[in-house]
N, C-alpha and C positions, 0 to 999 in steps of 0.2 A: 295493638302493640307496635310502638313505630319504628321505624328499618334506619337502623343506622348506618351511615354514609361509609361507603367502599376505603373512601382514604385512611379513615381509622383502623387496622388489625387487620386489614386483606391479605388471604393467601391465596398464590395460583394454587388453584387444586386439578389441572390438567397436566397427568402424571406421564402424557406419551414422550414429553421429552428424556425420563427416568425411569429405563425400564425396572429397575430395582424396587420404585416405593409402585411403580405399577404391579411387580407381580406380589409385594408385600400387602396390597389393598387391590384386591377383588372390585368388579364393577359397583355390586352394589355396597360395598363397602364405602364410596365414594359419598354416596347420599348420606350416611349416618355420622361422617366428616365432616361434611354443610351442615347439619343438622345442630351438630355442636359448637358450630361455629356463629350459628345463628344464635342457638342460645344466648351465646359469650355476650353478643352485643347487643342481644334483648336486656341484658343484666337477669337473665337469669343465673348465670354463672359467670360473677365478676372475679377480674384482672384481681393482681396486686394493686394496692392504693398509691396513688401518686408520691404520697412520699416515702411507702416501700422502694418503689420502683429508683427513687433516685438517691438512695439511702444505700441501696445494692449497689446503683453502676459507679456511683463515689468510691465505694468501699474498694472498685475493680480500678480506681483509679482514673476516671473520667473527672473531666474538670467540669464544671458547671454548665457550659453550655453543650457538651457533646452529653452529658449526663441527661440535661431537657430533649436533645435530640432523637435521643435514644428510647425515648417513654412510648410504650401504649396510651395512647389517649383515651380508649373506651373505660372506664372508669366508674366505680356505684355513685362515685360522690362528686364528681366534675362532670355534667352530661357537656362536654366540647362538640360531641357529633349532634347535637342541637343548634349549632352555629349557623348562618348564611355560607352558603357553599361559594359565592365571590366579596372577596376583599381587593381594595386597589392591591392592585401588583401582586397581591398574594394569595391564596386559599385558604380554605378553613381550618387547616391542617397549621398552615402557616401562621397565621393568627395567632393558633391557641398557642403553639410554641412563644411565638413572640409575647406574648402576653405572662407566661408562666416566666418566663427569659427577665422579662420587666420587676416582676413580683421578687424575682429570688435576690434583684438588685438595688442596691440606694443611689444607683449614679442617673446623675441626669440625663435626662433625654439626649442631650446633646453628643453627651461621652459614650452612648450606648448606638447612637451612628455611627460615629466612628470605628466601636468593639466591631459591629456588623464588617464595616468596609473593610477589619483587620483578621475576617476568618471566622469569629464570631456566626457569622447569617450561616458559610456552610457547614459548620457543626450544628447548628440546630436544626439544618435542610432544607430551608428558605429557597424557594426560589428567586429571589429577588431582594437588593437593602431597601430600605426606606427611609423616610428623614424623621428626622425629630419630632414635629409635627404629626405626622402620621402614626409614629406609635404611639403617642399619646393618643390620638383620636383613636385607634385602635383597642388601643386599653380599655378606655371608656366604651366605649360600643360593644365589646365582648363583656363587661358586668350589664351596659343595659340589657342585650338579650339572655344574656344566663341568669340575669336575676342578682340584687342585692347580695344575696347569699353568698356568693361566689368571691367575693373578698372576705369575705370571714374563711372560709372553706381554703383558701390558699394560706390565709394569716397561722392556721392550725399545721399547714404541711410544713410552715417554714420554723413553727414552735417544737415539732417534734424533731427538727435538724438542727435544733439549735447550739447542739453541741457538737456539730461537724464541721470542723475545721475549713472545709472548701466554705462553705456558703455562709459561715461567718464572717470570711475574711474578703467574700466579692463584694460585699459593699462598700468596702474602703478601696478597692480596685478599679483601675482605669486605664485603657488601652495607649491611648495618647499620654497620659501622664497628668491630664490637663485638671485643676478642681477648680473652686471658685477663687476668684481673684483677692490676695490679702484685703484691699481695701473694703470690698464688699464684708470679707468675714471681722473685721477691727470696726467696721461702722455698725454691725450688727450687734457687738458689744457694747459699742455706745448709744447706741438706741434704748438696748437694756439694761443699762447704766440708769439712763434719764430717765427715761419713760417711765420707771419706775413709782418714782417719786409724784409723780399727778393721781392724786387720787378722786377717781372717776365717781360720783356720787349714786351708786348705780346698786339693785339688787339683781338678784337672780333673774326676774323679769324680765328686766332692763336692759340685758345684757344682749343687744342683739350683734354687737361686731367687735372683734377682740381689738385690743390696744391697739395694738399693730397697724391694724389698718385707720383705726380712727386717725392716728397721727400720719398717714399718707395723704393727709390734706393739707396738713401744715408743710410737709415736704415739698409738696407738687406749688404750693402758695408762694413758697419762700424760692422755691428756685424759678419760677417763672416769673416771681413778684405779680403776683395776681392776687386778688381778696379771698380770704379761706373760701367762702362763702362760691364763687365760681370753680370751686378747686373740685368739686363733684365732675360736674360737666367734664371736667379735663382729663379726669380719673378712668373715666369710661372709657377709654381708649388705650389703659393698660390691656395687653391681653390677658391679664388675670381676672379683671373686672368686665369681660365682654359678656361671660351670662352670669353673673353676678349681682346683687344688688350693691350701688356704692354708697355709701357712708356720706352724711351731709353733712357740714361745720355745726347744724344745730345739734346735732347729736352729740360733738364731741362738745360743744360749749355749753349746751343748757347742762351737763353734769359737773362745770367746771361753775359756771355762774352762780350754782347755790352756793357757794363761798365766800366769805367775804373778803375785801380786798389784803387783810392780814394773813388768813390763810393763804391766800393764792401765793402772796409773796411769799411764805414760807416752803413754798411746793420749789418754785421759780429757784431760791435760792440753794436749794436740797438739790435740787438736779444739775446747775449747775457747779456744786462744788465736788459732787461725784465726777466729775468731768475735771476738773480741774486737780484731785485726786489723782489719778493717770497721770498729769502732766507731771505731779511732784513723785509719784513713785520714780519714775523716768529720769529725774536728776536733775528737769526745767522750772522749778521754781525755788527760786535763791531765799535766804535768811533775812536776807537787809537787800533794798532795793528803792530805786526811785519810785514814785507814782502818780500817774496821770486823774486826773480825775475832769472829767469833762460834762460839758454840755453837748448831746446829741439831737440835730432835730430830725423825724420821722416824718415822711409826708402822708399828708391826711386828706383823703378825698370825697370827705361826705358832702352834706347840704350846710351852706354857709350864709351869714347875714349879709345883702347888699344894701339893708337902708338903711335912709340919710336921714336927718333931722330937718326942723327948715329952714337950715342955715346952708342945708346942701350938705353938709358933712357924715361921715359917717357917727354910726350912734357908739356913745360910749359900750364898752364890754358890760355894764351892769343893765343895760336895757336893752341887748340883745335876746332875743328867748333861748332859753339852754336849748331849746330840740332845733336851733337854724346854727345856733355856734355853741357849741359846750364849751364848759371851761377845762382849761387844758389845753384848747387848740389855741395856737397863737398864728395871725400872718406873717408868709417873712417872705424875703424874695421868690419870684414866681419860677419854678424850675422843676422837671420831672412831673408836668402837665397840670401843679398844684400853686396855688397861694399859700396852702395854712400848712402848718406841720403842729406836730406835739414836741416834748421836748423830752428824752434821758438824761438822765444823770448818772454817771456811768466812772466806777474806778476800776486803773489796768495797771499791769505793771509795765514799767517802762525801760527805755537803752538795754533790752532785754532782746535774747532770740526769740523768745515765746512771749508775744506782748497780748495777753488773756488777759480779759476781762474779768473782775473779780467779784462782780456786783453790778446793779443795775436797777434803775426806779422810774419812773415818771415822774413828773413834776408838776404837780395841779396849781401851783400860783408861785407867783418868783419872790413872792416875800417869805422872809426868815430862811435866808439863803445857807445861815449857819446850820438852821436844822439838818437839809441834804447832805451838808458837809458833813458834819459830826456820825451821823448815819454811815455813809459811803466809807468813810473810817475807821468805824465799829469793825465793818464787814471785813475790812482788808486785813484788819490788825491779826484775822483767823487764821491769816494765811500767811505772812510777809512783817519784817521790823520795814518801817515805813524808812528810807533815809531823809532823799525833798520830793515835796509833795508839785506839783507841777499842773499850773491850774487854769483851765479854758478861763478866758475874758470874762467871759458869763458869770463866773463868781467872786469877780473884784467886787469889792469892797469893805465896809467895815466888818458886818459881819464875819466875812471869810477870815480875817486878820483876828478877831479875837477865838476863834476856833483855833484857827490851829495855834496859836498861841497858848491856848489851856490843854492843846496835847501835847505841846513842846516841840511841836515841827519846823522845820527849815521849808519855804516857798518860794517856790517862782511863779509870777503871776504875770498875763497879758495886760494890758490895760483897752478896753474900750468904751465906746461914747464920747463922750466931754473932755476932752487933756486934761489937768492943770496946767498952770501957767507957766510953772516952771518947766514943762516941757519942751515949747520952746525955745527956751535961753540956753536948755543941756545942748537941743540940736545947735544951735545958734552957734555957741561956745565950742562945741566938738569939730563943725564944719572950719571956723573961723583958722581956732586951734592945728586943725588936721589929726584929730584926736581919731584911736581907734573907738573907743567911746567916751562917754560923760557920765558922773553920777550923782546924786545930791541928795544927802538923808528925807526925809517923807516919809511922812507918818497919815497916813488916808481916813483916821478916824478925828482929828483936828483937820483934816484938809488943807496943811500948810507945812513946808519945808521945816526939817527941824537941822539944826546946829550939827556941825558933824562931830563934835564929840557926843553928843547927848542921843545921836539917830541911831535907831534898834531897828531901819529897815529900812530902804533905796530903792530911788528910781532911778534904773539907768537907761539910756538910748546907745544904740549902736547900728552901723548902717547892716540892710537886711542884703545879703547876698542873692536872693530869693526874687525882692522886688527890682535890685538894679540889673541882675541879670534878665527881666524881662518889658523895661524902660530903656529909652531914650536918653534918657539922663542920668546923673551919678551919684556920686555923695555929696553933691553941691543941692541936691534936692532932698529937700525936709520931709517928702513922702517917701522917701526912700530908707528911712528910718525905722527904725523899731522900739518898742520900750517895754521895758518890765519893772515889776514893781517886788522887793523878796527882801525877805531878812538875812541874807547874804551877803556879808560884807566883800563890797567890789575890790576894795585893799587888800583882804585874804586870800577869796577865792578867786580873783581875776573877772573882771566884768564879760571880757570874752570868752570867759571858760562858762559864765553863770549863761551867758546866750546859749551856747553851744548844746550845754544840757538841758536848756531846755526845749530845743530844737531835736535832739535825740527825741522827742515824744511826738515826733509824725510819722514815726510806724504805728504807733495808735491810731492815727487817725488817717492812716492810709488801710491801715486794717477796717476800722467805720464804715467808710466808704467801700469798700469791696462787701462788706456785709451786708450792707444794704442794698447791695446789687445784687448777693448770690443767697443771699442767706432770708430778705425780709419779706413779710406777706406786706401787701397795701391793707391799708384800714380806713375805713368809714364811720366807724362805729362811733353812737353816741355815749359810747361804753368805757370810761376812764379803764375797768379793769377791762376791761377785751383788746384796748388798747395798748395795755402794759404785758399783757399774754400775749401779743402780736410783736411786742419787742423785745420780749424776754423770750421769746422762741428764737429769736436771730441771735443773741446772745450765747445760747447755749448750745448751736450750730454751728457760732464759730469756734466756743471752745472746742465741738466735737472738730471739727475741723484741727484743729493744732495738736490736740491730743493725738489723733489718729497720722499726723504725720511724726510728731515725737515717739509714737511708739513703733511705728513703721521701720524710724530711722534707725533707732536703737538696737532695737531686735534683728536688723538686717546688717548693722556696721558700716550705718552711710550717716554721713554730716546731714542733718535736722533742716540745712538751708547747703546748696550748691554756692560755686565762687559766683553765680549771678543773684545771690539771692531766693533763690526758689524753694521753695518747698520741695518735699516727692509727689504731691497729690495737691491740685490745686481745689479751689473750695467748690467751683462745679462739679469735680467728676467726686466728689465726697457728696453732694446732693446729689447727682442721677444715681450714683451706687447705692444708698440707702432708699431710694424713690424705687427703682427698678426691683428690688429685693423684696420677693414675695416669698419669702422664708415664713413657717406661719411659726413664731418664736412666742412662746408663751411671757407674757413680761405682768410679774406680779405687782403689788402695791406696799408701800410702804407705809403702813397706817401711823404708826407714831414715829411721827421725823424727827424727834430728840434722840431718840437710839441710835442714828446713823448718819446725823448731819452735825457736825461741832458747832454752825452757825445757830441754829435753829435751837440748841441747847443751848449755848451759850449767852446768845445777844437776844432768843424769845423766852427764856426760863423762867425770868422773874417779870414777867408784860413786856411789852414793847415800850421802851425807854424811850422812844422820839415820838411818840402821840404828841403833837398839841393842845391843850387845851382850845374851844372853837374853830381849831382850821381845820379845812374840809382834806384833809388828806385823803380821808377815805372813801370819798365820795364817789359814785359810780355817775 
């Protein structure tokens, strides 16, 4: 029968300081007092149960922690005096209090230091606080020696209190005042917004790591900008993951990969429009609006073709091997440690406070430039009446002009590569002149100046405040020039107003660039789709990013942007917030994305309308 430990239930039983209970108990009366005392804590005659005991000192009006204080711990159904009789700093006695103290509360460790340092430790009789750390290690160490058991055996005490107002109401109580931080709890929302929507190809089996964590790769990737794929190794060193198994990029992508690239997009596109949802509940996304629509290049760091033919040159793309250069990758100037990049195509709204991304694709060959077009289109029209559409260089030319011509849009476009000729003579003329700018109808699918009664579209040039503010020279130099090419008449709308607006659309692409620094994984992949997953993760990063400051701003009665411009939350601490966040948050799927996505129902309802015939869109 084993002897349970003095600290539990001991009474002095040496009555010479009271003469009274001395002459009330005879000497040998005194042994038959031990006798039953010993019983008590053999369990042959048990105490009240735990949640008797705290169900009475409540009822006396004790608050929860002087209520755990106050318990017997010898018990039929909590053996506590089986414990280790030393704990850092504290006893056995201390422990179990602090343990039971832990169980009856929802608040974190952190706020439960603090409760201790405010009075807390001495109502439960603690000789000692401890930190955060340690009563979790605590915690843990008093179920390993009392046995599995012993968190079911607490879960029952706190079920049968469940209607006692104290100990319903301390889990939403906190001594400092302090909970989790808004941005953490608004990004935990948008996790489960999005996350949603990726439907994991997975059975019961399968299922060895919840969402959750699977996507704490993409997090840790995107905000370090590292390859999913390294993103394990980094993980390991959450303290959530130190005796953990962590989750590798194959896991979360071999159940994304049985898809194919239509699918995926349709996942990509669902999630981010739930995100973008928020921004319009919130009152950020306008009826009529300008819009961006761009070329973005990704850089890409796999294994690439160096040879030459025998002419010395490098070999054309069609006799390169797909496994040394996939198609997809293009080179471009060498910058952020790489030659090649991939490219998005990507429509935002624009001269807007919230310039979101509305849409996003890769682009596996730069022919039939209208097809992206008309696509990226499609998408926006779900969300926005288009006003002018405002368009990267990258999509000059014919094609682009008879697209948005068949949706009846107003453009502004960059012009790059090769001038025409009349570019010159505008510059020439405008310099000469002292012209704020110059314009002359052109028409780019004849590739020749048309009449200015008869021209439905212009090029104009105007000097760039941009390039002279960071030259030597003025508007006497022809590089200091700019040109657009739009069906905007320069006599209407003003030549310097059509620049202007279309200058308004480098918070787009100051937003890009910041995404790609806080938001993108690198990618190697010979994976068109794992590619396009790799960018359609930053995309929908940054909307969580905008939305989480739109609703921030809103719901608190603060301007969306400060007089410098600023967000309340810049896009880092919206990645460490959701990265750090080991909330284990159940996030279900969304099996049929037509019930809950308007794009997805609308623009995939009857097939996908921009298939090509032969072109490898879908190609992995």
């Amino acid at each position: 029968m084993p002897n349970p430990p003095q600290e539990f239930g001991s009474i002095d039983l040496d009555f010479s300081s009271n003469p009274e209970l001395a002459a009330e108990f005879p000497d040998n009366s005194k042994a038959l007092l031990m006798l039953g005392f010993e019983l008590l804590h053999a369990k042959r005659w048990p105490m009240a149960s735990i949640s008797e005991q705290l169900q009475a000192y409540l009822d006396q009006g004790f608050d929860p922690a002087e209520a755990v204080g106050e318990l017997d711990l010898v018990t039929d159904t909590l053996p506590f005096w089986k414990l280790e009789k030393n704990w850092y700093k504290l006893d056995r006695e201390d422990a179990a209090r602090l343990y039971l103290y832990r169980s009856l509360t929802a608040s974190k460790d952190y706020a439960i230091e603090e409760e201790l340092k405010d009075g807390v430790a001495e109502h439960l009789g603690l000789n000692d606080t401890v930190t955060e750390n340690t009563i979790e290690r605590i915690s843990e160490e008093v179920e390993k020696q009392l046995g599995g058991e012993v968190r079911t055996e607490v879960r029952e005490v706190l079920e049968e209190l469940e209607d006692n107002d104290e100990v319903v109401t301390l889990p939403e109580s906190s001594a400092d005042g302090r909970g989790e931080p808004p941005l953490v709890l608004i990004s935990r929302e948008m996790r489960k917004r999005a996350y949603q929507y990726f439907q994991l190809d997975r059975d019961e089996s399968r299922v060895t790591y919840p969402k959750w964590q699977l996507f704490k790769l993409m997090e840790i990737a995107g905000l370090c900008n590292i390859h999913p794929n390294d993103a394990e190794e980094s993980l390991r060193f959450l303290p959530y993951f130190y005796y953990r198994d962590v989750p590798g990029f194959k896991t979360l992508w071999n159940q994304l990969r049985e898809y194919d690239m239509l699918k995926l997009r349709k996942m990509y596109l669902a999630a981010l429009e739930s995100i973008i949802t928020v921004i319009d509940e919130y009152g950020y996304l306008p009826e009529t609006t300008d819009i961006a629509v761009d070329l973005t290049n990704i850089m890409w760091y796999g294994r690439h073709s160096n040879q030459k033919n025998k002419n010395g040159e490098p070999l054309d793309r069609d006799e390169i091997p797909h496994e040394d250069q996939p198609i997809g990758v293009e080179g471009v100037n060498e910058k952020a440690g790489s030659a090649y990049a991939f490219q998005i195509a990507s429509v935002s709204l624009a001269n807007v406070e919230i310039p979101v991304t509305l849409a996003a694709k890769s682009i596996q060959r730069r022919g039939n430039i209208e097809h992206q077009i008309d696509e990226l289109l499609t998408y926006a029209d779900q969300y926005v009446e288009p006003d002018v559409v405002c368009m990267d260089g990258g999509f000059y030319g014919r094609g682009m002009h008879e697209c948005l011509e068949n949706h009846s849009l107003d453009f502004i476009s960059r012009l790059r590569g090769r001038m025409p000729s009349i570019v010159r003579e505008l510059k020439e003329g405008a310099i000469y002149n002292d012209l704020d700018y110059n314009a002359a109808g052109y028409d780019v699918r004849i590739g020749e100046e048309v009449p200015e009664s008869e021209a439905e579209s212009w090029l104009i040039t105007m000097p760039s405040e941009k390039r002279i503010s960071r030259a030597d020279t003025g508007t006497e130099d022809q590089g200091n020039w700019e040109v657009y090419y739009t069906n905007l008449n320069p006599e209407q709308f003003g030549g310097l107003e059509i620049g202007r607006r279309y200058r308004q659309r480098w918070a787009v692409e100051t937003s890009y660039r910041l995404m790609k620094h806080d938001f993108t994984a690198k990618s190697a992949s010979e994976l068109r789709s794992q590619r396009e997953f790799i960018a359609s993760m930053a995309f929908i990063y940054n909307a969580m990013w905008m939305a989480s400051n739109v609703k921030y701003a809103v719901e608190n009665d603060r301007p969306v942007k400060d007089d410098q411009g600023r967000y309340p939350f810049t896009a880092n601490q919206l990645m460490i917030a959701m990265l750090l966040d080991m909330e284990d948050i159940d996030i279900g799927e969304v099996r049929d994305l037509s019930v809950r996505s308007n794009i997805v129902r609308e623009v995939f309802g009857d097939g996908y309308p921009f298939r090509l015939e032969g072109h490898p869109e879908f190609e992995n």
